[in-house]
Structure formats: structure tokens, C-alpha cells
PDB file of the backbone (N, CA, C, O) and the ligand in Angstrom, with CONECT records:
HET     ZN  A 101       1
ATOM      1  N   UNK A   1     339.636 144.943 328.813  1.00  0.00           N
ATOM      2  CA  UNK A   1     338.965 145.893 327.900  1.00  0.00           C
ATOM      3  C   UNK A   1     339.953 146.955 327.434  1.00  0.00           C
ATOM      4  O   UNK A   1     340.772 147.407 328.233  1.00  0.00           O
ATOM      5  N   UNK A   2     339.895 147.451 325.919  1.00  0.00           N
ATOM      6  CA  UNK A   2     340.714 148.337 325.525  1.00  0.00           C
ATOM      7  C   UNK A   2     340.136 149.656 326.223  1.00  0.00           C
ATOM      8  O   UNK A   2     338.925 149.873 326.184  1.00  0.00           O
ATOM      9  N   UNK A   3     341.324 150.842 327.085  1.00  0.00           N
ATOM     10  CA  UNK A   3     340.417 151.632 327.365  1.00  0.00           C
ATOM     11  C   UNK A   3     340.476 152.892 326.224  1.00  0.00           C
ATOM     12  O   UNK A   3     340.338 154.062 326.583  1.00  0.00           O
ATOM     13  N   UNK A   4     340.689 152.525 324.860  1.00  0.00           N
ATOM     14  CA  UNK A   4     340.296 153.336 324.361  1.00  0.00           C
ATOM     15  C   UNK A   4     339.087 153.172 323.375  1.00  0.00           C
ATOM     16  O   UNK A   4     338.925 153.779 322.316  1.00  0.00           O
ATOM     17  N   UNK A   5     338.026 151.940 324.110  1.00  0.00           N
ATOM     18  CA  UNK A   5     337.159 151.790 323.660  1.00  0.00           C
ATOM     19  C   UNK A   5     336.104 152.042 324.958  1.00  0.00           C
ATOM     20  O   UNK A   5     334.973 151.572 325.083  1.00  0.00           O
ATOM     21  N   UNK A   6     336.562 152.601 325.541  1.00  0.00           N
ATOM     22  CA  UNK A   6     335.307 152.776 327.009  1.00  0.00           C
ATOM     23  C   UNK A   6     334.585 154.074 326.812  1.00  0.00           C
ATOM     24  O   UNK A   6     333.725 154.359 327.646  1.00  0.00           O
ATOM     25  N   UNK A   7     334.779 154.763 325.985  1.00  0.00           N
ATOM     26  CA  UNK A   7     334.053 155.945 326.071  1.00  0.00           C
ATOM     27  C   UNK A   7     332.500 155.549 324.814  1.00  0.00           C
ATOM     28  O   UNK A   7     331.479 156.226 324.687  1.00  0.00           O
ATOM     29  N   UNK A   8     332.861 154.297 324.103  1.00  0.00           N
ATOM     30  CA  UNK A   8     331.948 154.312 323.085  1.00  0.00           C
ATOM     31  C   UNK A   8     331.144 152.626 323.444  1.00  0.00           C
ATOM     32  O   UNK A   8     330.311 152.020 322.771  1.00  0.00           O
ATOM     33  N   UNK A   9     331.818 152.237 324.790  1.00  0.00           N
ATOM     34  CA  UNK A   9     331.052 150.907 324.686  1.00  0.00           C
ATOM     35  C   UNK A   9     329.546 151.193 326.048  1.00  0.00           C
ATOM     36  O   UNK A   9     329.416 151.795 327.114  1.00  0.00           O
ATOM     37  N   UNK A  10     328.799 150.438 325.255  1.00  0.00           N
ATOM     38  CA  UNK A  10     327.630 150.514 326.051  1.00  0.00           C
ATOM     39  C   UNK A  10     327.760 149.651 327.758  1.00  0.00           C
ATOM     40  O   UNK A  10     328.078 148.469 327.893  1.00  0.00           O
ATOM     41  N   UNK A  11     327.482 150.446 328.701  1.00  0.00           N
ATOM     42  CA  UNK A  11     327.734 149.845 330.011  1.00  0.00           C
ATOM     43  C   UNK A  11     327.028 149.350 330.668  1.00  0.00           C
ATOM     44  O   UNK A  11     327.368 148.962 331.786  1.00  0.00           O
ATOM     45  N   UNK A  12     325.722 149.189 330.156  1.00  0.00           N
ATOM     46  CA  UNK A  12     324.742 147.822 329.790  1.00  0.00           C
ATOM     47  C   UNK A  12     324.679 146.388 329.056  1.00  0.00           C
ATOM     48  O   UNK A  12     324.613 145.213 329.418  1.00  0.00           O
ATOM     49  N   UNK A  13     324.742 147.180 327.684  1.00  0.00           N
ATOM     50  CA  UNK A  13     324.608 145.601 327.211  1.00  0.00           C
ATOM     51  C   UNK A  13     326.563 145.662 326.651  1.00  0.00           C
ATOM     52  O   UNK A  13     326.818 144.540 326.214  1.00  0.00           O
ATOM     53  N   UNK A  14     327.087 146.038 326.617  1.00  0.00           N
ATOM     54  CA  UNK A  14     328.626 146.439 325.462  1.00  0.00           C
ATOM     55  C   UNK A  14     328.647 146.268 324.403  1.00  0.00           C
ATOM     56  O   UNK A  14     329.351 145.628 323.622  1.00  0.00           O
ATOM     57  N   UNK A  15     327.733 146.943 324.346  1.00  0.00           N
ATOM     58  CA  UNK A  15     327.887 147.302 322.420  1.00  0.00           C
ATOM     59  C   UNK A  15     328.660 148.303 322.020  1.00  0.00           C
ATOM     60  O   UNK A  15     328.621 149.405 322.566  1.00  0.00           O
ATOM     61  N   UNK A  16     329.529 147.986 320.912  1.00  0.00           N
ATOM     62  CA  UNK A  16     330.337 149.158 321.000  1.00  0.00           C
ATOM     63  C   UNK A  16     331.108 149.348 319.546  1.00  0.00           C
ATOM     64  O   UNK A  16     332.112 148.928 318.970  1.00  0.00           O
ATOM     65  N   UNK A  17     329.892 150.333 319.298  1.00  0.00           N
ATOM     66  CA  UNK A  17     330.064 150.275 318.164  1.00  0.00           C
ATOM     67  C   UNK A  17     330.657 152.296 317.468  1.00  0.00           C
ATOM     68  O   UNK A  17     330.348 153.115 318.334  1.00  0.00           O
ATOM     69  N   UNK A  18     330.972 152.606 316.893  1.00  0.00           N
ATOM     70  CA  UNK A  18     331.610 153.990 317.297  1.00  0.00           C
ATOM     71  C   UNK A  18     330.542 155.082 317.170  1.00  0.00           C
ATOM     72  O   UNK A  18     330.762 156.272 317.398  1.00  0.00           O
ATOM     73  N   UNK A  19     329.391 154.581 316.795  1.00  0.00           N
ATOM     74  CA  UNK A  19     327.882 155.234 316.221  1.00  0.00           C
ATOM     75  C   UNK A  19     327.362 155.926 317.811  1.00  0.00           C
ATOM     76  O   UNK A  19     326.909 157.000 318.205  1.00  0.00           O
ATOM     77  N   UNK A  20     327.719 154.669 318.372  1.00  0.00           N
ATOM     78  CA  UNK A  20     327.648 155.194 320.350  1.00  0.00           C
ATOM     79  C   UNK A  20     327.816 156.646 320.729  1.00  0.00           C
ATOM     80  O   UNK A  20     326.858 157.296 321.148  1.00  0.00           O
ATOM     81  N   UNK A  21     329.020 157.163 320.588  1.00  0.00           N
ATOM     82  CA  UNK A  21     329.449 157.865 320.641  1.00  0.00           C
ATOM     83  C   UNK A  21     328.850 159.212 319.411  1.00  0.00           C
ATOM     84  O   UNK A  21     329.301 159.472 318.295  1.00  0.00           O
ATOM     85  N   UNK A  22     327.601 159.909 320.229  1.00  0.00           N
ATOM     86  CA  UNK A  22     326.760 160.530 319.539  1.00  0.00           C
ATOM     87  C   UNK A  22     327.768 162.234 319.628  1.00  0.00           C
ATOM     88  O   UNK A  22     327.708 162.874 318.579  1.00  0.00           O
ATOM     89  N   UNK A  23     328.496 162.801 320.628  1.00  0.00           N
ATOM     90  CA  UNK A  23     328.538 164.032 320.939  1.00  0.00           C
ATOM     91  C   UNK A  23     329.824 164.000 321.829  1.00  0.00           C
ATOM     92  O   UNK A  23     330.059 163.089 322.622  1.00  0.00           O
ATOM     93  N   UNK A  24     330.588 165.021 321.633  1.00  0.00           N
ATOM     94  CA  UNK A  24     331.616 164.785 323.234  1.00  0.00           C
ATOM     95  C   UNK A  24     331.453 164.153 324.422  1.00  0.00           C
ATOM     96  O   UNK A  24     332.058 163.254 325.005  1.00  0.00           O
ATOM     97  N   UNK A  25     330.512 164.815 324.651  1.00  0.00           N
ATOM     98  CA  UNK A  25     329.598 164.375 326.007  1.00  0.00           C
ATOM     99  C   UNK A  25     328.597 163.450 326.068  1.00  0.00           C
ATOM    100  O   UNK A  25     328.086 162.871 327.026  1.00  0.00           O
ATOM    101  N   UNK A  26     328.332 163.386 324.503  1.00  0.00           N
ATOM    102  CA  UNK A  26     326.472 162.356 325.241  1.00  0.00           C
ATOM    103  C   UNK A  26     326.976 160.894 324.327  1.00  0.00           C
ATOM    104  O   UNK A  26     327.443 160.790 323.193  1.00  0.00           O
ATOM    105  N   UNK A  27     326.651 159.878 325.363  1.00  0.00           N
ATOM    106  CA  UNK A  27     326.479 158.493 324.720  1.00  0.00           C
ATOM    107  C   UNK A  27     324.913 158.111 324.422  1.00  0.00           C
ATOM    108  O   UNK A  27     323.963 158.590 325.042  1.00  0.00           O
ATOM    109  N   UNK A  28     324.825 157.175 323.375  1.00  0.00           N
ATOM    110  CA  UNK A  28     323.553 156.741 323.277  1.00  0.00           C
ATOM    111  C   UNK A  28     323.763 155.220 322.464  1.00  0.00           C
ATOM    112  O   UNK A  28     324.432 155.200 321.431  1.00  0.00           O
ATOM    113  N   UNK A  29     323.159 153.991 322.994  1.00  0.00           N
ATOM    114  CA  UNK A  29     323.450 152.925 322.860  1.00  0.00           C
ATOM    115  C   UNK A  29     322.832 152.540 321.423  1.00  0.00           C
ATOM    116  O   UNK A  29     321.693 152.977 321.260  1.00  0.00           O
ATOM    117  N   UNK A  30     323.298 151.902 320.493  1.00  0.00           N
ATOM    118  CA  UNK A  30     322.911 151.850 318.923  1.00  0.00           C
ATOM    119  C   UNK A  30     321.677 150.017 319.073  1.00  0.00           C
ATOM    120  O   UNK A  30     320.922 149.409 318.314  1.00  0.00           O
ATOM    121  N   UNK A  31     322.188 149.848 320.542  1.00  0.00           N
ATOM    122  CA  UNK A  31     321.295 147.996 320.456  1.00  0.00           C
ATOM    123  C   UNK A  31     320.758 148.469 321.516  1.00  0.00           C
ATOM    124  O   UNK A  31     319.559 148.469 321.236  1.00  0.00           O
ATOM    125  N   UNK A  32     320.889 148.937 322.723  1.00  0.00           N
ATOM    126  CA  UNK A  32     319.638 148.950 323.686  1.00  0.00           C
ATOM    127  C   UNK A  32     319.110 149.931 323.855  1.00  0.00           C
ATOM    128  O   UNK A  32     318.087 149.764 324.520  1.00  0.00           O
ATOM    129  N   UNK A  33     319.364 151.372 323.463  1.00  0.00           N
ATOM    130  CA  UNK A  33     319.262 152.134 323.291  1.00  0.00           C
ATOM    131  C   UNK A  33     319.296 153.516 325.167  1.00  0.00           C
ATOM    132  O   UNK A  33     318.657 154.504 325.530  1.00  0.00           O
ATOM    133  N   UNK A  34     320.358 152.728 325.690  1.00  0.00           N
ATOM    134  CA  UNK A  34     320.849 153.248 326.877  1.00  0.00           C
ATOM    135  C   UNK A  34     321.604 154.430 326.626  1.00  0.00           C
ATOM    136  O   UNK A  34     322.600 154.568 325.917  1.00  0.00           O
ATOM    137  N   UNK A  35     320.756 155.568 327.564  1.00  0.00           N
ATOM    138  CA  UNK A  35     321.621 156.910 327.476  1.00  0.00           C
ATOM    139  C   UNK A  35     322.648 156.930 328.497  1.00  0.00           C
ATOM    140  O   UNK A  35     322.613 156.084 329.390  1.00  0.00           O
ATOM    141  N   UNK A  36     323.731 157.975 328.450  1.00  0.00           N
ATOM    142  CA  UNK A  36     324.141 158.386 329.598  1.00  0.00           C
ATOM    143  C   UNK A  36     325.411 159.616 329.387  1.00  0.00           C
ATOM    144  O   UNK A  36     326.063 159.743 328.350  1.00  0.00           O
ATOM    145  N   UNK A  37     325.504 160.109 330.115  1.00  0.00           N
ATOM    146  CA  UNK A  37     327.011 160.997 329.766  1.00  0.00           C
ATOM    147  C   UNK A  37     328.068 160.759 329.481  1.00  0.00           C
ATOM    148  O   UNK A  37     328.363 160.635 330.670  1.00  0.00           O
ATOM    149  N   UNK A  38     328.953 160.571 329.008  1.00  0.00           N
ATOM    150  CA  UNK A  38     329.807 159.667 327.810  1.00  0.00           C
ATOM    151  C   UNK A  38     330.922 159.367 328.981  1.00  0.00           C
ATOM    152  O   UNK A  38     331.178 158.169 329.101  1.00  0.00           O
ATOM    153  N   UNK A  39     331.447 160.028 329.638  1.00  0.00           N
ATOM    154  CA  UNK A  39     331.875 160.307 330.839  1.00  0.00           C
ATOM    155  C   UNK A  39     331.629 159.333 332.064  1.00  0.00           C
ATOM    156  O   UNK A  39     332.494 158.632 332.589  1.00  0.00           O
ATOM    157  N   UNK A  40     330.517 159.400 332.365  1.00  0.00           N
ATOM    158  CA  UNK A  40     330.296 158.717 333.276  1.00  0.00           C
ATOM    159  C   UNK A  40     330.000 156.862 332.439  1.00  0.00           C
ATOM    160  O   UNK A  40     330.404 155.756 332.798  1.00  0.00           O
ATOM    161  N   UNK A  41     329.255 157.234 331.418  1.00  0.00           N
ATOM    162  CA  UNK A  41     329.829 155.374 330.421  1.00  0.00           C
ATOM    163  C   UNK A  41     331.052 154.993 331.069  1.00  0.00           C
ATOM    164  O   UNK A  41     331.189 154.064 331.864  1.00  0.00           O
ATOM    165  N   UNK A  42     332.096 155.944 330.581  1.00  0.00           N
ATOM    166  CA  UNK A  42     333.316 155.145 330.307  1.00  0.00           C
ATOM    167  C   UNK A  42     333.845 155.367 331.786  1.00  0.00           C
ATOM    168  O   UNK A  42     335.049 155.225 332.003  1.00  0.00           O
ATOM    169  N   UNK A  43     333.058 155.678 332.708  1.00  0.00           N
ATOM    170  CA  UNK A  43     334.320 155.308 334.247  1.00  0.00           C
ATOM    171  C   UNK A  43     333.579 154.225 334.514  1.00  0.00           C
ATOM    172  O   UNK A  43     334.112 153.282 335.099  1.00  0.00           O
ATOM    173  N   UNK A  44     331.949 154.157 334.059  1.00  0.00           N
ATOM    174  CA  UNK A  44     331.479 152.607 334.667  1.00  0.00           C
ATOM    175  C   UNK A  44     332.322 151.616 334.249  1.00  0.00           C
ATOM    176  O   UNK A  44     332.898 150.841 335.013  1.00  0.00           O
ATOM    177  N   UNK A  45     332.435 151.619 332.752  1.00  0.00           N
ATOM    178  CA  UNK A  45     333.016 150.654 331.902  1.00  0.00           C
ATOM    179  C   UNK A  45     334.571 150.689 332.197  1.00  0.00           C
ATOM    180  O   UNK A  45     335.128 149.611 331.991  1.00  0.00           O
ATOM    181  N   UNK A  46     335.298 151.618 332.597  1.00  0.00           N
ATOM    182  CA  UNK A  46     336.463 151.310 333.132  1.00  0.00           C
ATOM    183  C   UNK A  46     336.184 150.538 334.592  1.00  0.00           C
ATOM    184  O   UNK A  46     336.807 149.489 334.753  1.00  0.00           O
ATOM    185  N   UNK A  47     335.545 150.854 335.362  1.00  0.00           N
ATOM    186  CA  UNK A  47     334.877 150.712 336.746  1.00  0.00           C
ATOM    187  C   UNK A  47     334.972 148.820 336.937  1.00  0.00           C
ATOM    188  O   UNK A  47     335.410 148.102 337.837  1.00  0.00           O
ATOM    189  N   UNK A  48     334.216 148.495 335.379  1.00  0.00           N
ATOM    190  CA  UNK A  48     333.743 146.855 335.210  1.00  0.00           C
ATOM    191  C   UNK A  48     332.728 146.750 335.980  1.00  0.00           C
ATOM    192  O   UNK A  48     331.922 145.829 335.852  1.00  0.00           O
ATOM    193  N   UNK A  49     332.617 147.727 336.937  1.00  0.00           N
ATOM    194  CA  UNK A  49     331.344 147.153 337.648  1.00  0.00           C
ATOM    195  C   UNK A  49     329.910 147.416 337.425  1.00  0.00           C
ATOM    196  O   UNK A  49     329.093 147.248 338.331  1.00  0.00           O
ATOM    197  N   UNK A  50     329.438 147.998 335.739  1.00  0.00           N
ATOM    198  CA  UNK A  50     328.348 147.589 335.442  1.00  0.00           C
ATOM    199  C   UNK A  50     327.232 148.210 335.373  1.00  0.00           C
ATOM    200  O   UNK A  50     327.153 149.434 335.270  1.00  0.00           O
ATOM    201  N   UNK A  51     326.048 147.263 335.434  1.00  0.00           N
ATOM    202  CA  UNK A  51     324.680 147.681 336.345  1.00  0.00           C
ATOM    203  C   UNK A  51     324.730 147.816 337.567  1.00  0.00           C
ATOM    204  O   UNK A  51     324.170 148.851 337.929  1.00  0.00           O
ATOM    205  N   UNK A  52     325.303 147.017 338.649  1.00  0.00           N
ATOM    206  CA  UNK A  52     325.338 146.935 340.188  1.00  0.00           C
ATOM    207  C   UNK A  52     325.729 148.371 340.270  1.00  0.00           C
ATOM    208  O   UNK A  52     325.071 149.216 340.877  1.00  0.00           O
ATOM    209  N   UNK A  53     327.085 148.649 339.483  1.00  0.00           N
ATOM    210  CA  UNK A  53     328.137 150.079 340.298  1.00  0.00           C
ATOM    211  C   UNK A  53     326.616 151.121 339.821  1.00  0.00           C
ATOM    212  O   UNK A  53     326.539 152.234 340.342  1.00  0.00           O
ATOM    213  N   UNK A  54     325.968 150.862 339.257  1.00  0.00           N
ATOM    214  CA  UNK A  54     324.571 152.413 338.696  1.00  0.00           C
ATOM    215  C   UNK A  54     323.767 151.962 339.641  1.00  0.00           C
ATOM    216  O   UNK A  54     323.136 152.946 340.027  1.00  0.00           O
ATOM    217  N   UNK A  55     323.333 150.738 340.411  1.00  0.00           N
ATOM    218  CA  UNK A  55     322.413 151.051 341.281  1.00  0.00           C
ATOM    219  C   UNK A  55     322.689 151.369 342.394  1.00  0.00           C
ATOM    220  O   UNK A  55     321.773 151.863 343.052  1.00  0.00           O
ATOM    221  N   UNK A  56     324.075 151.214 343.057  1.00  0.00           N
ATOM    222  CA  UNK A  56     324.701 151.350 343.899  1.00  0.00           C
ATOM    223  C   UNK A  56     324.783 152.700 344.315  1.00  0.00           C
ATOM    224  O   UNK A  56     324.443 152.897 345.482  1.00  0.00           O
ATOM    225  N   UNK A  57     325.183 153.769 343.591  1.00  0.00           N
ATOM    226  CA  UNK A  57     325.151 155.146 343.231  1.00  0.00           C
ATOM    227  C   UNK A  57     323.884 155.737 342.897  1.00  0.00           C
ATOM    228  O   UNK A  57     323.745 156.945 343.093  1.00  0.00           O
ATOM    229  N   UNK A  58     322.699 154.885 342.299  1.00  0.00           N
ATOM    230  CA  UNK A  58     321.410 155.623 342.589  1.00  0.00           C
ATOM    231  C   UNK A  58     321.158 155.309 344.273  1.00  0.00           C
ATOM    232  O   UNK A  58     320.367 155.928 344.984  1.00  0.00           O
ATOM    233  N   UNK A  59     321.684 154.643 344.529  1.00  0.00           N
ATOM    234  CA  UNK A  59     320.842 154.188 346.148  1.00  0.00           C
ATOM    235  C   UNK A  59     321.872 155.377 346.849  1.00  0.00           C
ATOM    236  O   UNK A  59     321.209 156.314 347.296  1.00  0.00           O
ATOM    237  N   UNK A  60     322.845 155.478 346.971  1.00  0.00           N
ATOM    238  CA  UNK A  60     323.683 156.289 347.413  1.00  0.00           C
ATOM    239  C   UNK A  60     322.987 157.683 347.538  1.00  0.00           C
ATOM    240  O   UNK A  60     322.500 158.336 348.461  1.00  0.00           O
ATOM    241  N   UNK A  61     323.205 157.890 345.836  1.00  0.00           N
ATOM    242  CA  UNK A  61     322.281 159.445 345.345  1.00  0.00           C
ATOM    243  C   UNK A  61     321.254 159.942 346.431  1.00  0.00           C
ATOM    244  O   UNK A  61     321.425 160.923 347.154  1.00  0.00           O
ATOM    245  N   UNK A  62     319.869 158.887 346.430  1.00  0.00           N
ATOM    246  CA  UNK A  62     318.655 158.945 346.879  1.00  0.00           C
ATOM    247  C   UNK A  62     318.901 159.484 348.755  1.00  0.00           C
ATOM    248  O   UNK A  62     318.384 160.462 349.296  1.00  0.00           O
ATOM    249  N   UNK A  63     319.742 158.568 349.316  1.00  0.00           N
ATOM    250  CA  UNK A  63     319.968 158.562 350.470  1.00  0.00           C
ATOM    251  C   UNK A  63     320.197 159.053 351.047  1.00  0.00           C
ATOM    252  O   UNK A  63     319.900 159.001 352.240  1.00  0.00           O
ATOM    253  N   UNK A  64     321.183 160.177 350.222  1.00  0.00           N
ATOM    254  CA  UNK A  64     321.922 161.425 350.641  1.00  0.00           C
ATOM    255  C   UNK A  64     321.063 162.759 350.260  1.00  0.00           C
ATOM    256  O   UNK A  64     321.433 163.874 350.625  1.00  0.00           O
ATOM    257  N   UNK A  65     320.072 162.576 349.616  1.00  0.00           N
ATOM    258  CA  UNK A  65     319.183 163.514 349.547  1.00  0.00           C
ATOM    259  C   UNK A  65     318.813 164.357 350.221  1.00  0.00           C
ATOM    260  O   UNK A  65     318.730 165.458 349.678  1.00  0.00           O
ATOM    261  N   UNK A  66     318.405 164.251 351.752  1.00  0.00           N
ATOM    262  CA  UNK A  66     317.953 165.107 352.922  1.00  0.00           C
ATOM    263  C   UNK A  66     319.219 166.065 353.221  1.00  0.00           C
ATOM    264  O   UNK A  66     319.086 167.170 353.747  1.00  0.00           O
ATOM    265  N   UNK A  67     320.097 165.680 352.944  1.00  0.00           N
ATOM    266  CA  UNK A  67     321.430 166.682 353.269  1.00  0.00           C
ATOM    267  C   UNK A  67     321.869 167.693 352.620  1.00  0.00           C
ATOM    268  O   UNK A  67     322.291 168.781 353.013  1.00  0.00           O
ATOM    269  N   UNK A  68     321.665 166.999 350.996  1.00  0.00           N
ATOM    270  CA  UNK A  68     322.072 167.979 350.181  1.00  0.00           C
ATOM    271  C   UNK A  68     320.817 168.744 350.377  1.00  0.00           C
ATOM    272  O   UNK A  68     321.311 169.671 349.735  1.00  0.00           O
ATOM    273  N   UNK A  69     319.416 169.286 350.741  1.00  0.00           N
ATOM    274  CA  UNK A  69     318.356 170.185 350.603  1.00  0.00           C
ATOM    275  C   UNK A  69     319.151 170.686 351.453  1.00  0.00           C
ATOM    276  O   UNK A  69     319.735 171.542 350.788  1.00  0.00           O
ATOM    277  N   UNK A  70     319.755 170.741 352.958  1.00  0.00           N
ATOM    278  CA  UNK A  70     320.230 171.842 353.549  1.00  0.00           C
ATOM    279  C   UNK A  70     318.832 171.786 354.447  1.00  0.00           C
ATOM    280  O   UNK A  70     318.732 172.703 355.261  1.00  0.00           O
ATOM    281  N   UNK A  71     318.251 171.275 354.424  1.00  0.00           N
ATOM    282  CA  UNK A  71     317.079 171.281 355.481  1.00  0.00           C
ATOM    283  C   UNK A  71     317.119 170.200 356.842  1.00  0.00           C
ATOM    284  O   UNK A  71     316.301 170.242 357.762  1.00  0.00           O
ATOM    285  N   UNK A  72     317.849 169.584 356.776  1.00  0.00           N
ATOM    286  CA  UNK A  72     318.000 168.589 357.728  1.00  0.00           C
ATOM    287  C   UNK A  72     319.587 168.181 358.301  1.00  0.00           C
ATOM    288  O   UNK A  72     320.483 167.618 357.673  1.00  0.00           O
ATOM    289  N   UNK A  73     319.589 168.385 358.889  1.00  0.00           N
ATOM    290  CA  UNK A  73     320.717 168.756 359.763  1.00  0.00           C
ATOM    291  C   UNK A  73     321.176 166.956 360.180  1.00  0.00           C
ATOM    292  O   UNK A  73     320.289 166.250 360.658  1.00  0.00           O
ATOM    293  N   UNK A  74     322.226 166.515 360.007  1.00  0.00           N
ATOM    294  CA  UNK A  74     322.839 164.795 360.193  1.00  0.00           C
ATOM    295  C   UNK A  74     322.434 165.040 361.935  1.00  0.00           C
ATOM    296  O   UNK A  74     322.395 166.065 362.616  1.00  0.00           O
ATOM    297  N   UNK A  75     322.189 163.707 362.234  1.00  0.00           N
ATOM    298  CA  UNK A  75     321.902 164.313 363.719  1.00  0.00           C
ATOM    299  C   UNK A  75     320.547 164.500 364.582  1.00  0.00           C
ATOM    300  O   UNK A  75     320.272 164.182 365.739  1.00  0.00           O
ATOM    301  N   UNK A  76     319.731 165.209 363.453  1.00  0.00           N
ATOM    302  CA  UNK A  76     318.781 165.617 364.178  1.00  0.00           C
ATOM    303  C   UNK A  76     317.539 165.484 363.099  1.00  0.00           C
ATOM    304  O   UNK A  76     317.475 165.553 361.871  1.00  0.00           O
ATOM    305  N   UNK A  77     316.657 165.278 364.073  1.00  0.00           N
ATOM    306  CA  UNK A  77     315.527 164.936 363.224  1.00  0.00           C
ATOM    307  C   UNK A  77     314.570 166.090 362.661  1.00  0.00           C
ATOM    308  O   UNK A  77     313.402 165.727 362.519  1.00  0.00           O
ATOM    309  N   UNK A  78     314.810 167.201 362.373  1.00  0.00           N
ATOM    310  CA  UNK A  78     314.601 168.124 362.553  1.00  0.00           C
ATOM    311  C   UNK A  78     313.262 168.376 361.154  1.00  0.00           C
ATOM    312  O   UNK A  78     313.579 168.243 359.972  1.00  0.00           O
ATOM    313  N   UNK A  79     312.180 168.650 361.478  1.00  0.00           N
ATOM    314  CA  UNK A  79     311.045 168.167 360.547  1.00  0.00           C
ATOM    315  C   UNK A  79     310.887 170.017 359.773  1.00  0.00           C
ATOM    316  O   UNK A  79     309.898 170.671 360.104  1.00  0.00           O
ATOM    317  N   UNK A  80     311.679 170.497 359.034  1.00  0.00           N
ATOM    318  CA  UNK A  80     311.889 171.327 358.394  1.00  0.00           C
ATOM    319  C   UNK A  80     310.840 170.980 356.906  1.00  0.00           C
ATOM    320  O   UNK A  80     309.801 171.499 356.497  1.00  0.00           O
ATOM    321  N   UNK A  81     311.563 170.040 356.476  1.00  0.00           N
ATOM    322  CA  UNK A  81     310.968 170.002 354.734  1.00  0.00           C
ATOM    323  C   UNK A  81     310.056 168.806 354.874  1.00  0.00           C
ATOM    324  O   UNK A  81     310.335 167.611 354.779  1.00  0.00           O
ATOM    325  N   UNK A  82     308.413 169.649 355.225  1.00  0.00           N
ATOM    326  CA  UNK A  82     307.503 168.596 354.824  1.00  0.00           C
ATOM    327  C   UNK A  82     306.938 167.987 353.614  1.00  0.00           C
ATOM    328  O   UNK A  82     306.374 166.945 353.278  1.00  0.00           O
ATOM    329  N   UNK A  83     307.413 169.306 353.010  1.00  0.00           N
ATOM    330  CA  UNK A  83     306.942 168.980 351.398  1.00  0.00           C
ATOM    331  C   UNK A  83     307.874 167.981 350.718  1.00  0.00           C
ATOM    332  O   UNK A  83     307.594 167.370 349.687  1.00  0.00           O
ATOM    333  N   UNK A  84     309.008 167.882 351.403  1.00  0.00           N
ATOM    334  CA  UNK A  84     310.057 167.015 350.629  1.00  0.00           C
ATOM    335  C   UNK A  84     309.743 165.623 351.207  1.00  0.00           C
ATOM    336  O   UNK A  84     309.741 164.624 350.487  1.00  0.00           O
ATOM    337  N   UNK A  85     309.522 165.589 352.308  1.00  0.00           N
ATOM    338  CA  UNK A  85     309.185 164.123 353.088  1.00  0.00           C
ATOM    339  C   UNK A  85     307.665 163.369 352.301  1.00  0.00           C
ATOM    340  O   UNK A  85     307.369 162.179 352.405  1.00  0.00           O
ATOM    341  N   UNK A  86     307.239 163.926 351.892  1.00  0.00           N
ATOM    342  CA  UNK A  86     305.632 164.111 351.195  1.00  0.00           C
ATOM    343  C   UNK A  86     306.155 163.234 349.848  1.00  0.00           C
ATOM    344  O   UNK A  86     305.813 162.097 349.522  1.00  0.00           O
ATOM    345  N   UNK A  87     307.125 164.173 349.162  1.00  0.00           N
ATOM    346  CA  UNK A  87     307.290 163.523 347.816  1.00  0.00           C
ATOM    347  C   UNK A  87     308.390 162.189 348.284  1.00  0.00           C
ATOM    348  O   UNK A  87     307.996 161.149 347.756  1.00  0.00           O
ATOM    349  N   UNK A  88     309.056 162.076 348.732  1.00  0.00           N
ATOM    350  CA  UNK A  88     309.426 161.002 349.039  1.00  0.00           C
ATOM    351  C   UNK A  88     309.004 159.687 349.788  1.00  0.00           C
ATOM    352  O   UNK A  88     309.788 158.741 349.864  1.00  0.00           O
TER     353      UNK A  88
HETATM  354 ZN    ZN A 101     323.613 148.994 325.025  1.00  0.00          ZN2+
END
């Protein structure tokens, strides 16, 4: 892949067309109509790894959740955020 086409190709379907490329920052797909931060497009699409590397990193995201609140301590089960355990 040219990488000076990764900031405008879609990291879904690869469409890549320069219309993609809506804003410095914001991508928006012209055929599937996939958003994302233009930024993070083009490290997937440098990445090659896709859809998998975005679910991989939502599962990641999700997982690590209890830590980043600062309410739950690695370690310990410590039943601080009920309201957060609730929505999850
Ligand atoms: Zn697309």
C-alpha cells in the first residue's frame, strides 16, 4: 500500500478516494460510509490489520475499563463502583 494513501483509504471496505478525507482530522468513507479519526484510519491501514486490529482494541478498551475509573484497585475485588458494575 502507498503510505501516502493511508490517511484517505477506508479501513473497512478501501475505498479511497480523496473525498475521504473530509477535515485534518476526520475521515468519512464516500462507499460505506465508515467514520473514524483520520489518524487512527491511517495507523489501521498502515497496521494492515483491518477490522480484527478495531475489535481487538475495542475488547482491549472495554476490559481495561475498571482501572481506568480509579475505583478498583488490580488485585482486589474491591466492590466500590456499583453503579458502574450495573451498567456493565
Ligand atoms: Zn469504506
Amino acid at each position: 500500500m502507498n503510505p501516502a494513501n493511508t490517511s484517505r483509504t477506508c479501513s473497512r471496505c478501501g475505498h479511497c478516494p480523496k473525498e475521504n478525507r473530509v477535515t485534518q482530522a476526520g475521515f468519512r468513507c464516500t462507499a460505506c460510509g465508515h467514520t473514524a479519526h483520520a489518524d487512527v484510519n491511517a495507523a489501521v491501514n498502515i497496521l494492515g490489520a483491518g477490522p480484527a486490529l478495531r475489535d481487538a482494541a475495542r475488547a482491549a478498551w472495554r476490559e481495561a475499563a475498571p482501572f481506568r475509573s480509579g475505583g478498583v484497585t488490580p488485585g482486589k475485588n474491591a466492590p466500590l463502583s456499583t453503579s458502574a458494575a450495573a451498567v456493565s
